[in-house]
Backbone as CSV, one residue per row, in Angstrom:
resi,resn,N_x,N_y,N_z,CA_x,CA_y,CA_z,C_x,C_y,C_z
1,UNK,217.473,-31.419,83.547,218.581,-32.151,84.160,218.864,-31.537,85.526
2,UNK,218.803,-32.139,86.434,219.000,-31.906,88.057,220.112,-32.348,88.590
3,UNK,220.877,-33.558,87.853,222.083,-34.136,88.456,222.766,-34.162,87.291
4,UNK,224.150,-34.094,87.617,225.025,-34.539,86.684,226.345,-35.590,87.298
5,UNK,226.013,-36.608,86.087,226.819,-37.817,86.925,228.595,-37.637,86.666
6,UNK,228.875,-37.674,87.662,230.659,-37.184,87.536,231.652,-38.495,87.856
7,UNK,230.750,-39.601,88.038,231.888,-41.058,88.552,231.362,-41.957,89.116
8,UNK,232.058,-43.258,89.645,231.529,-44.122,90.186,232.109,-44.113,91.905
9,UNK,231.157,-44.934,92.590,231.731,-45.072,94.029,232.803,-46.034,93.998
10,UNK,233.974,-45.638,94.761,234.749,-46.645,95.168,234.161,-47.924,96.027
11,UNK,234.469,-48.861,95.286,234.654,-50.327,95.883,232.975,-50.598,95.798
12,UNK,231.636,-49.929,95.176,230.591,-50.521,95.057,230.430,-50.119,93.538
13,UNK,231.310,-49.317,92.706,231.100,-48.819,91.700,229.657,-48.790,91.163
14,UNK,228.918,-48.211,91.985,227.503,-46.978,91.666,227.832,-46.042,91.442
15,UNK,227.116,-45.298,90.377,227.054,-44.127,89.879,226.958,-43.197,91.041
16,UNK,227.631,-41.954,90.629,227.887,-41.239,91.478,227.334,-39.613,91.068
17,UNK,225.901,-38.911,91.227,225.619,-37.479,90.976,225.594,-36.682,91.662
18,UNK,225.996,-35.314,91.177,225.525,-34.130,91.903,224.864,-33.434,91.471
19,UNK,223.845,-32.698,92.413,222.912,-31.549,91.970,224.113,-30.557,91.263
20,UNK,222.706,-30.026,90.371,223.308,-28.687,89.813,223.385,-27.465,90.052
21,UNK,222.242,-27.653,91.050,221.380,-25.953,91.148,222.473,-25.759,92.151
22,UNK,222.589,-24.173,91.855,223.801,-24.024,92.857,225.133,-24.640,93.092
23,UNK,226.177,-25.060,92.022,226.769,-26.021,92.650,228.298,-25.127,92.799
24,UNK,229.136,-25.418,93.657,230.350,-24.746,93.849,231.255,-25.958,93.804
25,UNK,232.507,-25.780,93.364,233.504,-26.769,93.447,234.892,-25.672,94.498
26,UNK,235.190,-26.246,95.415,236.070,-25.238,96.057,237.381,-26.622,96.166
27,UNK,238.640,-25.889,97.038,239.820,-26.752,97.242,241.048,-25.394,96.937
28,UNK,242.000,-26.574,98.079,243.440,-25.641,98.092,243.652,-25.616,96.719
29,UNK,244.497,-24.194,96.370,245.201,-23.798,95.355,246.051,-24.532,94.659
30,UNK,246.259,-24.997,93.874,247.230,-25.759,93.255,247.361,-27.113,93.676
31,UNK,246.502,-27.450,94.578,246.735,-28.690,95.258,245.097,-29.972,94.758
32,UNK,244.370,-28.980,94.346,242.984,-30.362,94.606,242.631,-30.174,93.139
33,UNK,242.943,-29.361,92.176,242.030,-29.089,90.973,240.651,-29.003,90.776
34,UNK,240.811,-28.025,91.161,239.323,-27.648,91.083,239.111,-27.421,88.998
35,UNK,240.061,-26.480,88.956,240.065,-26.092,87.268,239.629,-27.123,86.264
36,UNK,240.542,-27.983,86.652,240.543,-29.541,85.644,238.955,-30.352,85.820
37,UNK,238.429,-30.109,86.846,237.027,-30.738,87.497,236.486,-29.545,87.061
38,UNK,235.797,-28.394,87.166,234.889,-27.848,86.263,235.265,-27.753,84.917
39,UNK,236.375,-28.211,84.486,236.516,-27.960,82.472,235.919,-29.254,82.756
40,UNK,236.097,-30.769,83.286,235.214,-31.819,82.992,233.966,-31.773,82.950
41,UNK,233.517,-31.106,83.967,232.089,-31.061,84.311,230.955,-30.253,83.579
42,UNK,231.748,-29.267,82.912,230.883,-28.347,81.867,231.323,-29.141,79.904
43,UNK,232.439,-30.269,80.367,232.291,-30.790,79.153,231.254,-31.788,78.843
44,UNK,230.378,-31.999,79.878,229.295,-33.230,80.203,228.270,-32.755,79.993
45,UNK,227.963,-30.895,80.212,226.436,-30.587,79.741,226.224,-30.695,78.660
46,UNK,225.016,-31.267,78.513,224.047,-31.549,77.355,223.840,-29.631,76.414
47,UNK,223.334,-30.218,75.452,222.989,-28.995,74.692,222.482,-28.043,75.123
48,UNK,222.387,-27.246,75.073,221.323,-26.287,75.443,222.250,-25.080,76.983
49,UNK,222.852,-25.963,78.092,223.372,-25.827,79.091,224.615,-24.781,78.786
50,UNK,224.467,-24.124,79.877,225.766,-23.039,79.617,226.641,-22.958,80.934
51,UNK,227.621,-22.229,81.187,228.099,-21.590,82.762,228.712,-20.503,82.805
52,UNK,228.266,-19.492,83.851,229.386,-19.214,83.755,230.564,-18.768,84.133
53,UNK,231.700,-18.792,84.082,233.204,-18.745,84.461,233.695,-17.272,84.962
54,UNK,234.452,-17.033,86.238,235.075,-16.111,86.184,236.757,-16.542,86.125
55,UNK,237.269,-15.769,85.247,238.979,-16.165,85.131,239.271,-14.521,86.179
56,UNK,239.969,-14.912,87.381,240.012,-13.958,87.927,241.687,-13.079,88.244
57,UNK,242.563,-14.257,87.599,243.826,-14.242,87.460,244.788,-13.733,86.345
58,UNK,245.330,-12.651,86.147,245.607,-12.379,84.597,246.962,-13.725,84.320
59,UNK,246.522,-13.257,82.985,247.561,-14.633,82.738,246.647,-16.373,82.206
60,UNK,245.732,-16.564,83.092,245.217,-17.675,83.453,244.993,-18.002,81.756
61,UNK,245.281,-19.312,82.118,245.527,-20.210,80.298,243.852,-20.950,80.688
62,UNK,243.364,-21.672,81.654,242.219,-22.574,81.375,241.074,-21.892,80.882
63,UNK,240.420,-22.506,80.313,238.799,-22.105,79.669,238.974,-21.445,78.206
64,UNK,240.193,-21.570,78.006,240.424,-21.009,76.501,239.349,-21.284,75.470
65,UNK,238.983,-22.291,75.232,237.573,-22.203,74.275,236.340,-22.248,74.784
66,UNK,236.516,-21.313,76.221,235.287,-20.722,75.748,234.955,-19.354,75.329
67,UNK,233.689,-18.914,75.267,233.068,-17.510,74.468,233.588,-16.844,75.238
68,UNK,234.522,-15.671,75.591,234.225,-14.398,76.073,233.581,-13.301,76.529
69,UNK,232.868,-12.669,77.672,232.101,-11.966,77.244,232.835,-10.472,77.975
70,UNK,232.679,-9.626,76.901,233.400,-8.365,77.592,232.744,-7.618,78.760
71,UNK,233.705,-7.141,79.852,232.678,-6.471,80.855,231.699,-5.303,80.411
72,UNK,230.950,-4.847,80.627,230.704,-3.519,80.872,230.899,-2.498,81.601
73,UNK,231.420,-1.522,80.885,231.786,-0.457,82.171,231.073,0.851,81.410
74,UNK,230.840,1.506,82.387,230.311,2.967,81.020,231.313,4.128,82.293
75,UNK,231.688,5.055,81.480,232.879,5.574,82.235,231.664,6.800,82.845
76,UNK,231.385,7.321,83.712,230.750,8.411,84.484,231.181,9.174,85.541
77,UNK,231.712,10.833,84.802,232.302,11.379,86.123,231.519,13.067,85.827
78,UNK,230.410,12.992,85.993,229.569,14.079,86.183,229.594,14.541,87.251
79,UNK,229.432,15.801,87.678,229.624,16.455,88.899,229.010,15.409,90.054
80,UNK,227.335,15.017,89.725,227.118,14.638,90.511,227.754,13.209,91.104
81,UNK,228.577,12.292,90.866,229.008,11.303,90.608,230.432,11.201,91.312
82,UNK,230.737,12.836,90.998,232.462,13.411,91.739,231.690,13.701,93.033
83,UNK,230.697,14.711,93.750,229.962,14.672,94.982,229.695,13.303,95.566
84,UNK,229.516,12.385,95.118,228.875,11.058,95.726,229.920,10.169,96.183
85,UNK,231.045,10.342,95.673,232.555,10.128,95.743,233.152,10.731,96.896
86,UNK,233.000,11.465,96.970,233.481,12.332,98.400,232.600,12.279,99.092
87,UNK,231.321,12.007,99.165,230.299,12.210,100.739,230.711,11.014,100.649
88,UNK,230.997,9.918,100.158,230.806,8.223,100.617,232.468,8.241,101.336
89,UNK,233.594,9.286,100.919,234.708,9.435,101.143,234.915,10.000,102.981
């Protein structure tokens, strides 16, 4: 799948796709919904298809069902690690 169809054209009502590869949805804050347009748009992939999401806001309620995945962090403060910290300092 290369396109995914998201609507029709105004006033010729043809189908309307966008590529996938790469795709970004941007817009003012609170003003264009971007949120509401990617929960649609990842409710349209076919099986198999995944995405994925950064919630970058604490608090943030959208994407609730989806999977989680926990970060990784591995905690490292070995001497050499405290030196590399201060020469980059």
């Amino acid at each position: 799948m290369s396109n995914m169809h998201v609507g029709f054209q105004v006033g010729s009502g043809d189908p309307v796709e966008v590529p996938m590869h790469h795709m970004v949805v941007t817009g003012l804050t609170r003003l264009s919904g971007k949120t509401t347009t990617v929960e649609a748009m990842l409710a349209r992939l076919p099986e198999g298809y995944s995405a994925l999401v950064f919630r970058t806001k604490r608090g943030e309620l959208s994407f609730d069902w989806a999977r989680r995945v926990v970060p990784f962090y591995q905690q490292h403060t070995d001497w050499e690690y405290v030196q590399s910290l201060l020469e980059a300092a």
